[in-house]
C-alpha positions in Angstrom: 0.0 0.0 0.0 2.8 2.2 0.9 4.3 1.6 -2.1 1.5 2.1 -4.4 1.2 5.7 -2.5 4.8 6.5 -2.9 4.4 5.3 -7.0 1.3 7.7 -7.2 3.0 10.6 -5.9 5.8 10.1 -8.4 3.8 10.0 -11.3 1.8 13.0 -9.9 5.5 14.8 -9.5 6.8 14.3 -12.9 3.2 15.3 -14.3 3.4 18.6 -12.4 7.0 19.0 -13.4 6.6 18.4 -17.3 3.8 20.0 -17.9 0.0 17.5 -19.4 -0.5 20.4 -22.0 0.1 20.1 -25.3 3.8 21.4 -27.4 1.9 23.3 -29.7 1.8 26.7 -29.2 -1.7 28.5 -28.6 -2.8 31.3 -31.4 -1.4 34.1 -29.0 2.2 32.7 -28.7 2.4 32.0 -32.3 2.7 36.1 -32.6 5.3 37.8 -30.7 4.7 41.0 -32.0 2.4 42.2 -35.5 4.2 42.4 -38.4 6.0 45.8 -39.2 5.8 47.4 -42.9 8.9 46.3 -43.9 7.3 42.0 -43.0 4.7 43.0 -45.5 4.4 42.9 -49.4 2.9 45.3 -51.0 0.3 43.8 -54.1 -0.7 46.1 -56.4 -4.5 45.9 -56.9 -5.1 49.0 -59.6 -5.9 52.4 -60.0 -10.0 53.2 -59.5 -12.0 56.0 -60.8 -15.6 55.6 -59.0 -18.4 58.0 -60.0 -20.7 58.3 -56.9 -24.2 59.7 -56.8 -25.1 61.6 -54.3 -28.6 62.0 -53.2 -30.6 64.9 -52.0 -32.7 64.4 -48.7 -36.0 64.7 -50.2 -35.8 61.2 -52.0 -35.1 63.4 -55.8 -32.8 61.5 -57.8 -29.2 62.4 -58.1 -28.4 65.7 -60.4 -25.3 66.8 -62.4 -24.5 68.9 -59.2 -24.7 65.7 -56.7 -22.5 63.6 -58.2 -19.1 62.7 -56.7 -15.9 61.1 -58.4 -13.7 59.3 -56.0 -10.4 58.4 -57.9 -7.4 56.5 -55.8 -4.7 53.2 -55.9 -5.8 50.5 -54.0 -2.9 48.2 -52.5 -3.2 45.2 -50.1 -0.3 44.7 -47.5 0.0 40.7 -47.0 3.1 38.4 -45.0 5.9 37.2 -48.3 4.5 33.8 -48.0 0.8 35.0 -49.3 1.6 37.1 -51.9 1.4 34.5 -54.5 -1.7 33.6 -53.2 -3.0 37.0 -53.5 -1.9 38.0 -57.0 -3.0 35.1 -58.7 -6.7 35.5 -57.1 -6.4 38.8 -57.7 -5.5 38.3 -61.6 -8.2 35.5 -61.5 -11.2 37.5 -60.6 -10.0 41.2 -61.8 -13.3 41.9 -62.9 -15.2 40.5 -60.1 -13.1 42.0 -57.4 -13.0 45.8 -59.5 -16.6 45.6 -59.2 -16.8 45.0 -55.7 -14.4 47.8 -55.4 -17.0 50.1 -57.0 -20.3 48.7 -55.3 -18.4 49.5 -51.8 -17.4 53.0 -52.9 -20.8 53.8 -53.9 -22.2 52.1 -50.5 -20.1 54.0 -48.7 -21.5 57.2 -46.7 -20.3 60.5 -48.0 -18.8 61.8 -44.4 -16.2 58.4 -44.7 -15.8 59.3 -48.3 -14.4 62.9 -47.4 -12.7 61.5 -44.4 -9.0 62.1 -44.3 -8.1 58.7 -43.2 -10.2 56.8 -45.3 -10.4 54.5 -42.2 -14.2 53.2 -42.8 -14.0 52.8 -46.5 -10.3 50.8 -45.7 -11.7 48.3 -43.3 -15.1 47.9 -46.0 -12.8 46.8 -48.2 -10.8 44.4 -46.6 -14.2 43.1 -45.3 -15.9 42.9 -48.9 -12.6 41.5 -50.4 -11.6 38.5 -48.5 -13.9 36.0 -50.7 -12.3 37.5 -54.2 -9.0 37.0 -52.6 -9.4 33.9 -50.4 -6.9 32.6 -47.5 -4.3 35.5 -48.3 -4.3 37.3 -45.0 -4.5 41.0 -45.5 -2.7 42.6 -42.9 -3.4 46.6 -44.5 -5.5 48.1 -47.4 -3.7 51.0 -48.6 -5.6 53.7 -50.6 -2.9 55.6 -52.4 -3.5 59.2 -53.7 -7.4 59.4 -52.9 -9.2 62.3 -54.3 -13.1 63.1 -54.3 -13.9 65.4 -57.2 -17.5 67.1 -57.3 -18.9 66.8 -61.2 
């Protein structure tokens, strides 16, 4: 009896000591830190020119003097190892992915439109665009050289 005790309390010791979890790593250990600017690729995903209607309060349909052109570069920030991934969806579906471009720009409210940041219309995107570009991982969307233009 004794000696099945002392056996016990062995195995419990060299359990405590080692560790019952498992080697892998959990999703928060896997990333010691984000990746910086220069861990990311930079995909080129075109030049847009989106004309946007903009409508009056009281329901009227949109007039020479409400309509908005947003014209920018859209790039996609993405880790070395997805960049092929990305580029070839991207090439893929160009026309597909250009038109959900436009259908977001033209969703878009006009305050996050004429915001500096382009912050809203940023994280759209990289919401709208994940099917188009499947398991690339985005890290950034990058609007280059945005300008809204009233026509």
């Amino acid at each position: 009896m004794v000696q099945v005790a002392r056996c016990a309390a062995i195995a419990l010791g060299c359990a405590v000591l080692t560790g019952c979890g498992s080697s892998g790593k959990s999703p928060f250990e896997r990333f010691e830190r984000l990746p910086t600017v220069e861990d990311l690729s930079t995909v080129d995903l075109g030049e847009y020119v989106v004309p946007i209607p903009v409508y009056p309060g009281d329901g009227a349909g949109p007039t020479a003097a409400t309509q908005v052109q947003i014209e920018f570069e859209l790039y996609a920030a993405v880790l070395p190892e997805y960049e092929r991934t990305l580029t070839s969806n991207f090439e893929r579906l160009q026309g597909r992915f250009r038109n959900k471009v436009i259908e977001v720009c033209r969703n878009t409210a006009m305050e996050d439109l004429l915001d500096p940041t382009l912050t809203t219309l940023k994280a759209r995107l990289a919401d709208e665009l994940k099917p188009f570009i499947g398991d690339s991982h985005i890290e950034r969307i990058h609007i280059a050289d945005p300008q809204v233009k009233r026509l």
